[in-house]
C-alpha positions as CSV (number, residue, x, y, z in Angstrom):
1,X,113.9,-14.7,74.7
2,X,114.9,-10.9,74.7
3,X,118.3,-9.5,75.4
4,X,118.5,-6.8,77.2
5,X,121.7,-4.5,75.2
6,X,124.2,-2.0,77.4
7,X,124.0,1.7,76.8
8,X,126.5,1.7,74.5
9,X,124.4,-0.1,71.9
10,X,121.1,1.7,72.5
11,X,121.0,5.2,71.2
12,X,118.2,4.8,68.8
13,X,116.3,2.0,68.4
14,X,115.7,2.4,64.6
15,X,116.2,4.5,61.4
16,X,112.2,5.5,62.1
17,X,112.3,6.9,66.0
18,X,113.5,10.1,64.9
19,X,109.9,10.4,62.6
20,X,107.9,8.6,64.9
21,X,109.2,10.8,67.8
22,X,107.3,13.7,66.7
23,X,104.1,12.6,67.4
24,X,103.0,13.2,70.8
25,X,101.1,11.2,73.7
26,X,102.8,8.1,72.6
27,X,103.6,6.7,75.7
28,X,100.6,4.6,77.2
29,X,102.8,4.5,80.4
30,X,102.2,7.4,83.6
31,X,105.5,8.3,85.4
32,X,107.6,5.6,83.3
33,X,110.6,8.0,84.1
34,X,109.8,7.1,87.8
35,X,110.1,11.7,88.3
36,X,106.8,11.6,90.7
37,X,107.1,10.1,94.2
38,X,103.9,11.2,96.2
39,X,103.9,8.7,99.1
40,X,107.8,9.0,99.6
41,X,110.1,5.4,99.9
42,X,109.3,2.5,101.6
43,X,111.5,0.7,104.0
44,X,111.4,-3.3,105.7
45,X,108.1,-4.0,103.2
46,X,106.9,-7.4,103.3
47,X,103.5,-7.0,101.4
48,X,102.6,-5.9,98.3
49,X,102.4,-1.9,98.0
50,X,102.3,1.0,96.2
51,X,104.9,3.3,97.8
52,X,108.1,4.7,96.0
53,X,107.4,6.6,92.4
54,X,103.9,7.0,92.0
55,X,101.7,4.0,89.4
56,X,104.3,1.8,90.3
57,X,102.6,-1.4,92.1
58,X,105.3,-3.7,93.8
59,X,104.5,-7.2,94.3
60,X,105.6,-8.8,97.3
61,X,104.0,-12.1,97.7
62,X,103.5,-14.8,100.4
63,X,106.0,-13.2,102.4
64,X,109.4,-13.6,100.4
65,X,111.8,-11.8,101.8
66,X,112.2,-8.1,103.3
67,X,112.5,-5.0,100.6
68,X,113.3,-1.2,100.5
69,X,111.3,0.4,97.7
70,X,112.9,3.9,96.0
71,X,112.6,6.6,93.6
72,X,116.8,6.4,93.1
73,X,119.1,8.5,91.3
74,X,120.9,6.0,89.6
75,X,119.9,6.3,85.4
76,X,121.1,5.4,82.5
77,X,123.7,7.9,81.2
78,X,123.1,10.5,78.1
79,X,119.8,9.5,78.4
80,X,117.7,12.6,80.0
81,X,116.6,10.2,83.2
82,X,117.2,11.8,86.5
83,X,114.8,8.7,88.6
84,X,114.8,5.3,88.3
85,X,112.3,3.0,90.4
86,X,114.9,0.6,92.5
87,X,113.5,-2.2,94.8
88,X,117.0,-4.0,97.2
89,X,116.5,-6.6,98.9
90,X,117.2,-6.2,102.9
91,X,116.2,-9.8,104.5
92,X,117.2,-12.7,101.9
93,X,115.1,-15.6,100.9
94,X,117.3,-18.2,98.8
95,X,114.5,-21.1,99.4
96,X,111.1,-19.5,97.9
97,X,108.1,-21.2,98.7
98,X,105.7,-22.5,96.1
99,X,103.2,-19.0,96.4
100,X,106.1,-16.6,97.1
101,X,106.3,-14.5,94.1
102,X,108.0,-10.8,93.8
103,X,107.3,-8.2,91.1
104,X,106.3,-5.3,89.5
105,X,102.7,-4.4,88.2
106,X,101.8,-1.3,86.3
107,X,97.8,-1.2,85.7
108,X,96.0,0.5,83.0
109,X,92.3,1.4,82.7
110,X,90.4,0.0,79.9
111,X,89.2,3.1,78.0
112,X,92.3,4.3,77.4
113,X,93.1,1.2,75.8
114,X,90.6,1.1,73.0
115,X,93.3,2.5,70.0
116,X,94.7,-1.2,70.5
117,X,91.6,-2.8,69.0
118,X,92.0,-5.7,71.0
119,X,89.5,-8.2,70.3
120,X,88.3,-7.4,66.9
121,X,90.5,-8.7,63.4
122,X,92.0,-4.9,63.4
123,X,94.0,-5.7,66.8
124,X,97.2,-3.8,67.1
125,X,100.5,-4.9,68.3
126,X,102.1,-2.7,71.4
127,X,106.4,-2.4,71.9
128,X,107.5,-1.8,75.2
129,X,110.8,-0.8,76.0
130,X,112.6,0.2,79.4
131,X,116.2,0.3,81.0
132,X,117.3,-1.9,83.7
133,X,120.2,-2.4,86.1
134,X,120.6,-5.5,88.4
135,X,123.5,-6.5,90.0
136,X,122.6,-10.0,89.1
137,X,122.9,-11.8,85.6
138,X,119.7,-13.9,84.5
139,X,116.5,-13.8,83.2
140,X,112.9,-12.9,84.5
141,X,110.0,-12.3,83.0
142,X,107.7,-9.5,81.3
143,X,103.9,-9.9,80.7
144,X,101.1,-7.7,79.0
145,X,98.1,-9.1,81.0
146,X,94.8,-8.8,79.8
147,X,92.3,-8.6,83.3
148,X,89.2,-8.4,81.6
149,X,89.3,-12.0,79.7
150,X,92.3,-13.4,81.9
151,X,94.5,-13.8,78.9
152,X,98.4,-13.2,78.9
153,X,101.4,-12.6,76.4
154,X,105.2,-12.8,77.5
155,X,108.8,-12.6,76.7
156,X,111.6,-13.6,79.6
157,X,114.4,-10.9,79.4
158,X,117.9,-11.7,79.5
159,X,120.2,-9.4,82.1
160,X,123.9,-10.1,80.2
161,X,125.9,-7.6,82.0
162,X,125.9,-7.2,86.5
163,X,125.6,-3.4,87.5
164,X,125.0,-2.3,84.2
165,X,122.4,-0.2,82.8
166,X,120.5,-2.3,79.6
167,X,118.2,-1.5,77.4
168,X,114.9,-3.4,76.7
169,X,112.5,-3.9,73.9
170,X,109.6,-6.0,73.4
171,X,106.8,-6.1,71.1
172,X,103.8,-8.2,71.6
173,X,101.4,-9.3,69.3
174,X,97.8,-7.7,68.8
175,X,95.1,-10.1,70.1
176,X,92.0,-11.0,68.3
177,X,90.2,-12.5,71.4
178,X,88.6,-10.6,74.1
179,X,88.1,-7.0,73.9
180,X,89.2,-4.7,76.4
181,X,86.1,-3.1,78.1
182,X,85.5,0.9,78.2
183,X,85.1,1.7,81.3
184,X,87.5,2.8,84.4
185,X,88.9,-0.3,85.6
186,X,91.7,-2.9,85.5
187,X,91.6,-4.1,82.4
188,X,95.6,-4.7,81.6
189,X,99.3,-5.0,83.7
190,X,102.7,-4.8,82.7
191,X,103.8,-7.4,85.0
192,X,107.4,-8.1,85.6
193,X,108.6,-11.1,87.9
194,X,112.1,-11.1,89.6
195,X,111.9,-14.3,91.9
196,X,109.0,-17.0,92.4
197,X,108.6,-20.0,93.7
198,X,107.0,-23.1,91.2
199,X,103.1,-22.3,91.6
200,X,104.0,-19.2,89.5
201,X,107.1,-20.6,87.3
202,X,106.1,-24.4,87.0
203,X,104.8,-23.9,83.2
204,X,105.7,-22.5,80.3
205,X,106.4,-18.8,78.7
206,X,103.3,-18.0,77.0
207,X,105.0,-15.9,73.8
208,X,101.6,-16.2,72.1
209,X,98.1,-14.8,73.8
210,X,96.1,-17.9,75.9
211,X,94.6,-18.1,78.4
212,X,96.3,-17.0,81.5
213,X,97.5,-19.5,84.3
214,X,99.3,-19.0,87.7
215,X,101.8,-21.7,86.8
216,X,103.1,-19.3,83.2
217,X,103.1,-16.1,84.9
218,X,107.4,-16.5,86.0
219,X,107.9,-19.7,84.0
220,X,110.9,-17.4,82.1
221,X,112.6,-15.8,85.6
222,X,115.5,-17.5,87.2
223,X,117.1,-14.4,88.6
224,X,116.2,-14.9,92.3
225,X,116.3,-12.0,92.9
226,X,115.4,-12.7,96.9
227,X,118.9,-14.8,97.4
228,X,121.4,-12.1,99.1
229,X,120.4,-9.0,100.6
230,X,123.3,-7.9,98.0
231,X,120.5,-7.8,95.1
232,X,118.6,-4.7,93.8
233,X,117.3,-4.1,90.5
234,X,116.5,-0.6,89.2
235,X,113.8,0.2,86.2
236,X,113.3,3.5,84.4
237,X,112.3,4.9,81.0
238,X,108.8,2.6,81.1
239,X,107.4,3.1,77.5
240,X,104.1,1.3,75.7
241,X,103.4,2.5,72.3
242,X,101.0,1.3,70.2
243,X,103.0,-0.8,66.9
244,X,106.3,-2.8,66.3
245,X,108.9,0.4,66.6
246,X,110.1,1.4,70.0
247,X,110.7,5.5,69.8
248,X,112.8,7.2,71.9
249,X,111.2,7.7,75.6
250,X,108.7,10.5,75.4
251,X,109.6,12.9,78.1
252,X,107.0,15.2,79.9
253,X,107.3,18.0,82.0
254,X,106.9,17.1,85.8
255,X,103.8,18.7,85.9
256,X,102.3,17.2,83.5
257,X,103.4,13.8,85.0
258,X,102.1,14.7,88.2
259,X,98.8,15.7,86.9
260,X,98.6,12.2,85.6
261,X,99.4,10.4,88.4
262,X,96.8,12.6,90.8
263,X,93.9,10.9,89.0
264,X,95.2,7.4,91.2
265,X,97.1,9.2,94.0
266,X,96.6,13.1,95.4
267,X,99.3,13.9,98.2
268,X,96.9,17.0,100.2
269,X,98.5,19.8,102.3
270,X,97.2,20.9,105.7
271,X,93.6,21.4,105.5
272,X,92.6,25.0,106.8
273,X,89.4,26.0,107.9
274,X,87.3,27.9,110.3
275,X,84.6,27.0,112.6
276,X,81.2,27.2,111.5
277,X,79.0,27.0,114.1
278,X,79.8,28.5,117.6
279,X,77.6,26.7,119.7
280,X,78.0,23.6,119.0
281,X,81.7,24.1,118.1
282,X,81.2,22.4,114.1
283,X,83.7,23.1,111.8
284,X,83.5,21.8,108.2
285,X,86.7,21.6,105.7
286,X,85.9,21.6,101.8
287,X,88.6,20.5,99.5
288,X,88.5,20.5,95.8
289,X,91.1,17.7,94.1
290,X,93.2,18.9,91.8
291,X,92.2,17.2,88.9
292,X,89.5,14.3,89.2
293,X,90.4,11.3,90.4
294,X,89.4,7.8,88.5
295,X,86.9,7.4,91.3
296,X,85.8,8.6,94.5
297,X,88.9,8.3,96.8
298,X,90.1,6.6,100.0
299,X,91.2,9.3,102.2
300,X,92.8,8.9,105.3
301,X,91.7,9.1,108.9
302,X,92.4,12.0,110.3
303,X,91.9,14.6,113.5
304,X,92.6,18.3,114.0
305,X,95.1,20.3,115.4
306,X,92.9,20.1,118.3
307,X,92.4,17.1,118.5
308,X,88.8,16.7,117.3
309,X,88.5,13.5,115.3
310,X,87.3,14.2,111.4
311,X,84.6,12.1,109.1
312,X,84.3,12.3,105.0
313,X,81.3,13.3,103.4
314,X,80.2,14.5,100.4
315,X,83.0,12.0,98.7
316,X,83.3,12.2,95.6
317,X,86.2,11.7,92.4
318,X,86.1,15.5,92.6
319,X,86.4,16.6,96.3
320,X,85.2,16.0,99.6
321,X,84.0,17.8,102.7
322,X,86.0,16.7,106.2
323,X,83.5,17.8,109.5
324,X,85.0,17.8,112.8
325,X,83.8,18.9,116.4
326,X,86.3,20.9,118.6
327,X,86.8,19.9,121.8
328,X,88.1,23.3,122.9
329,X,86.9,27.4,122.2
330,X,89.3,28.2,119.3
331,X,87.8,29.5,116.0
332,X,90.0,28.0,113.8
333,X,91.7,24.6,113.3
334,X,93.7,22.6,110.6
335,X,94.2,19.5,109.9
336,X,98.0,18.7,110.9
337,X,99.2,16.0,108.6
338,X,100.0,15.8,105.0
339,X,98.1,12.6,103.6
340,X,97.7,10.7,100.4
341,X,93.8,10.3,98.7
342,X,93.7,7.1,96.8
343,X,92.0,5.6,93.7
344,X,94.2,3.2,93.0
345,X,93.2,0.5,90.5
């Protein structure tokens, strides 16, 4: 079991951070400081979604109650935070039904896990700490799920204190089963439950790595966190580092964030563009992505200012081309809306 500590205990986790803090690029997590929020907040969700700060997946299973999801500005004081992720519960749901699960994912692609030699004798243990706020005392449950060989490792954390911001710190083991592969896909999830029903906390708290089953995966959360429309639990400082120390959170510029989180999701401006062919009134719209996305995207439809209706082409993790036929005689056109390009693990 790990206790989460108030702020006032949590200044530095140990006589090494200050050392260890020097090194760079520590953090395995994007946006852990919740500062990049391309989609915007989501309001009445009832279905799992991304929406709120960017890489932050929110589970919402089997239709357990109604959420709000936020990039808030309630942090942890003294503590350089400005965001916090924040999930509150708007339509209760005291009586879960045995699939009704609700949680947070964050997803990581295998190649940039290969420093954790999983799978070979040399495997490495990971810490990862975070702060949370709930206005609830209890436990729930933090996992480091491994997708690619369905194994999992856990600790249940303790919330001690209502409406006060903790501090968290877990290290899990390194595994010598089941490499991670090297490619660009799911291969691991930080996986927090807040509230399930017993298909998903029927077993038992798997503190070692085994195989992974439904029945473990909120076997240490009893915060029900879907009771009152009173709840909300807020997250922020999100760090994985490779090792048994937790450092102090490694802060990075927004930009740099942002860059980060465009290789899963690209918020595009207005697309402008000229017509290309007079007589039959083609127009074509080329955009280059700001940095490459981890695969070719899902863009949204879309039509023209005119009204035209727009296809993709050309797709790639790069760019695309959008084509679109005027039904009128302007020249020019644009695209109206703002919309998000996804590659989303």
């Amino acid at each position: 079991m790990t206790k989460a500590r108030d702020i006032a205990s949590a200044t530095t986790p140990n006589a090494n951070a200050a050392l260890l803090a020097t090194f760079p690029h520590r953090n395995l997590i994007i946006n852990g400081a919740a500062t990049v929020n391309q989609r915007g907040n989501v309001t009445g969700a009832t279905g799992s979604t991304y929406g709120g700060p960017d890489r932050f997946y929110t589970i919402i299973g089997n239709g357990i109650g109604t959420w709000n999801i936020t990039q808030d500005t309630d942090v942890p004081s003294g503590q350089g935070f400005a965001n916090s992720w924040k999930i509150a519960c708007t339509t209760a749901d005291a009586s879960p039904a045995a699939a009704d699960h609700l949680g947070l994912h964050y997803r990581m692609e295998g190649q940039n896990l290969q420093q954790l030699s999983k799978g070979t004798s040399d495997a490495k243990s990971v810490t990862l700490s975070f702060w949370v706020k709930c206005n609830k005392t209890g436990d729930f449950q933090v996992t480091f799920r491994d997708s690619d060989n369905t194994r999992h490792i856990a600790s249940a954390v303790t919330i001690s204190s209502t409406a006060t911001w903790q501090y968290v710190t877990i290290t899990f083991a390194g595994d010598t089963t089941g490499a991670f592969d090297n490619d660009n896909a799911n291969s691991a999830i930080i996986e927090m439950f807040f509230d399930a029903g017993t298909d998903w906390t029927s077993g038992s708290v798997p503190t070692t790595w085994q195989a992974a089953i439904t029945a473990d995966r909120a076997a240490g959360t009893n915060l029900a966190l879907a009771d009152s429309t009173s709840n909300y639990i807020n997250i922020t400082g999100i760090q994985l580092e490779v090792g048994s120390t937790a450092t102090p959170f490694e802060h990075r510029s927004y930009g740099d964030e942002l860059a980060r989180c465009q290789r899963y999701a690209c918020k595009l401006m207005q697309f402008n563009g000229n017509k290309m062919r007079e007589y039959d009134r083609y127009r074509t719209f080329s955009y280059v992505l700001p940095v490459e996305m981890r695969a070719t995207p899902t863009v949204p439809s879309m039509t023209t200012s005119d009204g035209a209706a727009c296809t993709i082409g050309n797709a790639t993790s790069r760019g695309f081309v959008v084509n679109s036929v005027a039904p009128g005689d302007g020249y020019t056109a644009y695209v109206t809306s703002e919309l998000v390009v996804t590659a989303e693990l």
